[in-house]
OpenMM code with the backbone's topology and positions (N, CA, C; nanometers):
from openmm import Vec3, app, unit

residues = "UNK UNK UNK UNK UNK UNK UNK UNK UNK UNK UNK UNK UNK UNK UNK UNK UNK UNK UNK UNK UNK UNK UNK UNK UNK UNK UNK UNK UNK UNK UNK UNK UNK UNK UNK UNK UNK UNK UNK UNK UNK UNK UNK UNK UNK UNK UNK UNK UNK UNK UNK UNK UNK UNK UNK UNK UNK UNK UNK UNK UNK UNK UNK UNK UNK UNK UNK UNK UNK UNK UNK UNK UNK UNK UNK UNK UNK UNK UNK UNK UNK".split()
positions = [
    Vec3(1.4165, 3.6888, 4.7359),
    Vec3(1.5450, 3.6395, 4.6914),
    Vec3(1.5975, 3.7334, 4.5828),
    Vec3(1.7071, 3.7819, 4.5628),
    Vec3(1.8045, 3.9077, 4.4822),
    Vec3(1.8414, 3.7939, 4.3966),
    Vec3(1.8717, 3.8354, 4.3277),
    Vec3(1.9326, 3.7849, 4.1928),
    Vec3(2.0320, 3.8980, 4.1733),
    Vec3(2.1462, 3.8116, 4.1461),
    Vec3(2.2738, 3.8560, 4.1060),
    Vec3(2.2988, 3.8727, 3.9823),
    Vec3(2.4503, 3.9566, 3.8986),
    Vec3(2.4785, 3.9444, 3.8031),
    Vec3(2.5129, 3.8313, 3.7245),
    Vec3(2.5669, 3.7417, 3.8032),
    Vec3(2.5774, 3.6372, 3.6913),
    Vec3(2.4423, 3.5439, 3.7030),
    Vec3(2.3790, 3.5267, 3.8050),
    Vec3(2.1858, 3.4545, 3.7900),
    Vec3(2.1245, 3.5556, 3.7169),
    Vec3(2.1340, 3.6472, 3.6722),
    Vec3(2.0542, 3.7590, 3.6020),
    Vec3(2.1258, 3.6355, 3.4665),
    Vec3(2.3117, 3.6712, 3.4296),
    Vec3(2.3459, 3.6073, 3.2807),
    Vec3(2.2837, 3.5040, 3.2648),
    Vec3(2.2807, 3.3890, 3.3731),
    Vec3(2.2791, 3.2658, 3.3516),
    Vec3(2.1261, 3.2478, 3.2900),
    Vec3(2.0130, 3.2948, 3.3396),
    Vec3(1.8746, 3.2901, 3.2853),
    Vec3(1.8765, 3.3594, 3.1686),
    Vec3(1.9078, 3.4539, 3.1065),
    Vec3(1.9478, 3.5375, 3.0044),
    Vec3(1.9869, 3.4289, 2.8764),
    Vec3(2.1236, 3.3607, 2.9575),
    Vec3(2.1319, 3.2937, 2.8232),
    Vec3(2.0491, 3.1289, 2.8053),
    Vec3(1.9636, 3.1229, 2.9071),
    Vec3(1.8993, 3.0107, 2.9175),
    Vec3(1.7700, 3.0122, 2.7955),
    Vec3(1.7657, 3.1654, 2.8633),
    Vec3(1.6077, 3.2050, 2.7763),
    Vec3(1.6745, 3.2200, 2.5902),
    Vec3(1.7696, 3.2567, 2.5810),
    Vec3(1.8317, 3.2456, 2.4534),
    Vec3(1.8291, 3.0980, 2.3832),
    Vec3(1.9031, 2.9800, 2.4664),
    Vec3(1.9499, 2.8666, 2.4028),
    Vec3(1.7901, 2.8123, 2.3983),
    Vec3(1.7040, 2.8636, 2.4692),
    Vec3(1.5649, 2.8121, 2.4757),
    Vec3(1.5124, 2.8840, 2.2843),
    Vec3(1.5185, 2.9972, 2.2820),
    Vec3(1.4815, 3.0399, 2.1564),
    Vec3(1.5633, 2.9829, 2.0152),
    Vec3(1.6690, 2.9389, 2.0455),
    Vec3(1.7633, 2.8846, 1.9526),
    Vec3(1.7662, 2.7744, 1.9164),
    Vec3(1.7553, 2.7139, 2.0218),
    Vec3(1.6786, 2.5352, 1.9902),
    Vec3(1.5425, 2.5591, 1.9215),
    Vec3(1.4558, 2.6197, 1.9818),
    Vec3(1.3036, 2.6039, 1.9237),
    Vec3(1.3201, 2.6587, 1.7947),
    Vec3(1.3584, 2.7671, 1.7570),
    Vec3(1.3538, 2.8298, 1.6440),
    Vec3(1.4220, 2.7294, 1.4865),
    Vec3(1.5748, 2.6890, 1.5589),
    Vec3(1.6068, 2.5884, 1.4619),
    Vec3(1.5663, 2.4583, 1.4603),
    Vec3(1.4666, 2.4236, 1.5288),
    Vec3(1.4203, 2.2926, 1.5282),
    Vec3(1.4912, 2.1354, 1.5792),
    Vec3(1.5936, 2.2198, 1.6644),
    Vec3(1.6801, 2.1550, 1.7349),
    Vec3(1.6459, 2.0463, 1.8427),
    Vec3(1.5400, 1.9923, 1.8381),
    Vec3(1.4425, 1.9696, 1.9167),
    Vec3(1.5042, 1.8507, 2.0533),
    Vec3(1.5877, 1.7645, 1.9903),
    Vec3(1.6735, 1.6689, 2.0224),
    Vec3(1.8054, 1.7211, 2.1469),
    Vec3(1.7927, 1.9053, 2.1273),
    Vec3(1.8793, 1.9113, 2.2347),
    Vec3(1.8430, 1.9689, 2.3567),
    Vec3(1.7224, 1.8807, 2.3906),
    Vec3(1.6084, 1.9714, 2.4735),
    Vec3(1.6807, 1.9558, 2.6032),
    Vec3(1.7329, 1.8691, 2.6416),
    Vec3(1.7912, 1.8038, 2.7837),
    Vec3(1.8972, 1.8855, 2.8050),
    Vec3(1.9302, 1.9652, 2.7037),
    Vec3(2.0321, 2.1046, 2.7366),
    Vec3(1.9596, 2.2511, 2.8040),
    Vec3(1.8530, 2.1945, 2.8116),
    Vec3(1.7400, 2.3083, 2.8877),
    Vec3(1.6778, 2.2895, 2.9792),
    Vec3(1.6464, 2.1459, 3.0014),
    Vec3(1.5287, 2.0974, 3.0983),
    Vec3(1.6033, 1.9980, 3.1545),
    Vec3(1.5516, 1.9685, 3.3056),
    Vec3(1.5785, 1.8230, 3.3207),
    Vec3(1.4836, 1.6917, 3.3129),
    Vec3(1.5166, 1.6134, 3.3669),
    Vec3(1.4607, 1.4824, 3.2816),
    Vec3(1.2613, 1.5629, 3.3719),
    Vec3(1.2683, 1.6169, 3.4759),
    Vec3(1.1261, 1.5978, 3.5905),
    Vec3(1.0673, 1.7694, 3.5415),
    Vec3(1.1193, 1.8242, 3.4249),
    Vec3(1.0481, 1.9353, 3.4173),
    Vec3(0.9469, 1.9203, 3.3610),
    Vec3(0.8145, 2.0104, 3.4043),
    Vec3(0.6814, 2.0326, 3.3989),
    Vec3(0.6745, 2.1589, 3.3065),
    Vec3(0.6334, 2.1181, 3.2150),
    Vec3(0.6171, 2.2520, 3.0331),
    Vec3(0.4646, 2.2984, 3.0621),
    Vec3(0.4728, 2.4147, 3.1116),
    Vec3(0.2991, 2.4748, 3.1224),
    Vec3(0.3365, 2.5242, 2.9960),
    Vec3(0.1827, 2.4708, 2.9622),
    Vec3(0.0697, 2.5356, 2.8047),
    Vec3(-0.0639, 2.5200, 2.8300),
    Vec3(-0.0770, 2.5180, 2.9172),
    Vec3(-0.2275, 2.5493, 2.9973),
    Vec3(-0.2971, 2.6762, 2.9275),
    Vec3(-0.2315, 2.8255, 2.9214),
    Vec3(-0.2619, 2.9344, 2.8631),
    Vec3(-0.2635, 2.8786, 2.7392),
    Vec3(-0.2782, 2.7724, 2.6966),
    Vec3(-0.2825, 2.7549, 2.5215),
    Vec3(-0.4119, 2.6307, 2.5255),
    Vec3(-0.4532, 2.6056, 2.6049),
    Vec3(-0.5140, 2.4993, 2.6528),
    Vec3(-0.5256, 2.3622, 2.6238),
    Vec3(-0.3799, 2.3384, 2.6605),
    Vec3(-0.3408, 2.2248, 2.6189),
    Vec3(-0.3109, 2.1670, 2.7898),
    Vec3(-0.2734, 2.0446, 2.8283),
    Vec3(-0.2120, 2.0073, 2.9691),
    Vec3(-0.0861, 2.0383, 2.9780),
    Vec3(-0.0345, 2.0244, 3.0863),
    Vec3(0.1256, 2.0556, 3.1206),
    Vec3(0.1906, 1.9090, 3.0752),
    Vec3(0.3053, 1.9631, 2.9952),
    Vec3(0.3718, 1.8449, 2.9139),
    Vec3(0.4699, 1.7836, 3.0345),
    Vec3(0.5245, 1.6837, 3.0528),
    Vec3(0.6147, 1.6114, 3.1398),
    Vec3(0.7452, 1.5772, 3.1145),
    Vec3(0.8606, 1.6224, 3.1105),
    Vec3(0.9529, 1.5730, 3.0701),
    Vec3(1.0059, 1.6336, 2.8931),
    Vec3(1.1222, 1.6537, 2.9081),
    Vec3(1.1827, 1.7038, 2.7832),
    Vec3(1.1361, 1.6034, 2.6448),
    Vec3(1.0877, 1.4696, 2.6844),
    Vec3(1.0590, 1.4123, 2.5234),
    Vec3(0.9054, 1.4551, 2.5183),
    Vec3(0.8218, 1.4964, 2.6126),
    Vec3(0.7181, 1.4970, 2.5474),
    Vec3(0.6865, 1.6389, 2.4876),
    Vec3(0.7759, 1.7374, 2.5459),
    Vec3(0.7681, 1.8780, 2.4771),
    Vec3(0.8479, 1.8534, 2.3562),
    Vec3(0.9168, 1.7350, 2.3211),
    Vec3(0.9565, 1.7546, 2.1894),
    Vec3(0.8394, 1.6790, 2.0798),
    Vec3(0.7699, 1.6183, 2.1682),
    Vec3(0.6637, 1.5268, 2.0594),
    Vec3(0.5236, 1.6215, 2.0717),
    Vec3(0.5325, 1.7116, 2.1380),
    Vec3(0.4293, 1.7920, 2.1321),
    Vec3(0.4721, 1.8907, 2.0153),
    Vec3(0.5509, 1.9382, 2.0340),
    Vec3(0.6252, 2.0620, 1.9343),
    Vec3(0.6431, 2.0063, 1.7627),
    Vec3(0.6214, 1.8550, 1.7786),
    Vec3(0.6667, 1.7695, 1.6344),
    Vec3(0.5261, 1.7274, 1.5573),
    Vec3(0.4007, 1.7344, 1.6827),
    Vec3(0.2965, 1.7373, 1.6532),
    Vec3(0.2179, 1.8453, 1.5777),
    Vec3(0.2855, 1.9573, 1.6443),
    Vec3(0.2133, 2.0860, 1.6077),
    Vec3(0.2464, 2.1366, 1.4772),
    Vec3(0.3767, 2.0641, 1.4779),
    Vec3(0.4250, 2.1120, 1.2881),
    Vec3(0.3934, 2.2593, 1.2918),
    Vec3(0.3346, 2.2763, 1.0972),
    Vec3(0.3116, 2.4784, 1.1053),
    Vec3(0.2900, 2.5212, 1.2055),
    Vec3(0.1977, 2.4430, 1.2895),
    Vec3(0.0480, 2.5289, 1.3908),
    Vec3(0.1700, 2.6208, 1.5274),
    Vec3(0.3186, 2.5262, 1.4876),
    Vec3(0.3476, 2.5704, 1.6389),
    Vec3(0.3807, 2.7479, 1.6101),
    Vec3(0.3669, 2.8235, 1.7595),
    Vec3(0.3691, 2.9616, 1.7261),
    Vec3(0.4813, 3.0386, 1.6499),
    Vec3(0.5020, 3.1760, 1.6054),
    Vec3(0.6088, 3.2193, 1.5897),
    Vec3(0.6733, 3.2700, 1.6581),
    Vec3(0.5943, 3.3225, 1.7714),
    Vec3(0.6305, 3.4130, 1.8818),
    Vec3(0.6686, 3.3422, 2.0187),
    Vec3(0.7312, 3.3878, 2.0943),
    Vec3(0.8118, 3.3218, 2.2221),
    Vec3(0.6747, 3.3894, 2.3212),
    Vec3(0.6971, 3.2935, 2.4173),
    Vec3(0.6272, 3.3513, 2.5199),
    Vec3(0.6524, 3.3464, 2.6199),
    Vec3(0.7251, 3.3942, 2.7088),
    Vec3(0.7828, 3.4500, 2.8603),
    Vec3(0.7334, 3.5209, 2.9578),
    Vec3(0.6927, 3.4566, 3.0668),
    Vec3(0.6002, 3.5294, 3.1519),
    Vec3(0.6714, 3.5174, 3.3050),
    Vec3(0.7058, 3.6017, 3.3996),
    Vec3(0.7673, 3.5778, 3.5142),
    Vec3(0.6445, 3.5384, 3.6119),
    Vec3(0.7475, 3.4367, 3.6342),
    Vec3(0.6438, 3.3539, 3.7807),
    Vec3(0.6899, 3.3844, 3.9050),
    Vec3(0.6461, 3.4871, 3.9777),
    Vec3(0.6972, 3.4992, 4.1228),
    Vec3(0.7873, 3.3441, 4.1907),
    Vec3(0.8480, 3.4028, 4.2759),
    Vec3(0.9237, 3.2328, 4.3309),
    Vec3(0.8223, 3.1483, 4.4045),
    Vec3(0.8060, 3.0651, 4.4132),
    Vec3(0.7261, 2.9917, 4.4892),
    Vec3(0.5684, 2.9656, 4.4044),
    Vec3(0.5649, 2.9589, 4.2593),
    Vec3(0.4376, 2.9434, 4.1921),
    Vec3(0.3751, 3.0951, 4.1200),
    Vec3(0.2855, 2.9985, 4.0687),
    Vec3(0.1536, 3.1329, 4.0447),
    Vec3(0.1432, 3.2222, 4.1293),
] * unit.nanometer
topology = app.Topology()
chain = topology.addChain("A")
for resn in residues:
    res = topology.addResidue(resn, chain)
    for name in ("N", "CA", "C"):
        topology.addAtom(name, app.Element.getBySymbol(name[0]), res)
């Protein structure tokens, strides 16, 4: 599947409003990123996959300091791992 210029913008600024919320602690405007059935892998952190936009915000509220500074973005071929 090609990805176009504006599916190239549109993830671009997804991955942005994703760093902009997390960074300012915006945590409340998560449903501007996810929908209600998204699956949050942190497996590589070894934690379980979070369910749903409130529990990546009660995970992230849990972690207080501990949560990282750094973003982490990894491309997932289409269709999974």
């Amino acid at each position: 599947m090609a990805l176009d210029s504006t599916d190239r913008l549109a993830i671009t600024e997804l991955l942005s409003l994703h760093g902009h919320l997390i960074d300012s602690g915006e945590l409340d405007r998560l449903d501007e990123l996810f929908t209600p059935d998204v699956v949050y892998d942190v497996t590589d952190f070894g934690q379980p996959p979070l369910h749903g936009p409130a529990a990546i915000k009660d995970a992230a509220l849990a972690l207080g300091a501990g949560n990282p500074v750094a973003h982490v973005a990894r491309r997932v071929p289409l269709g999974g791992r």
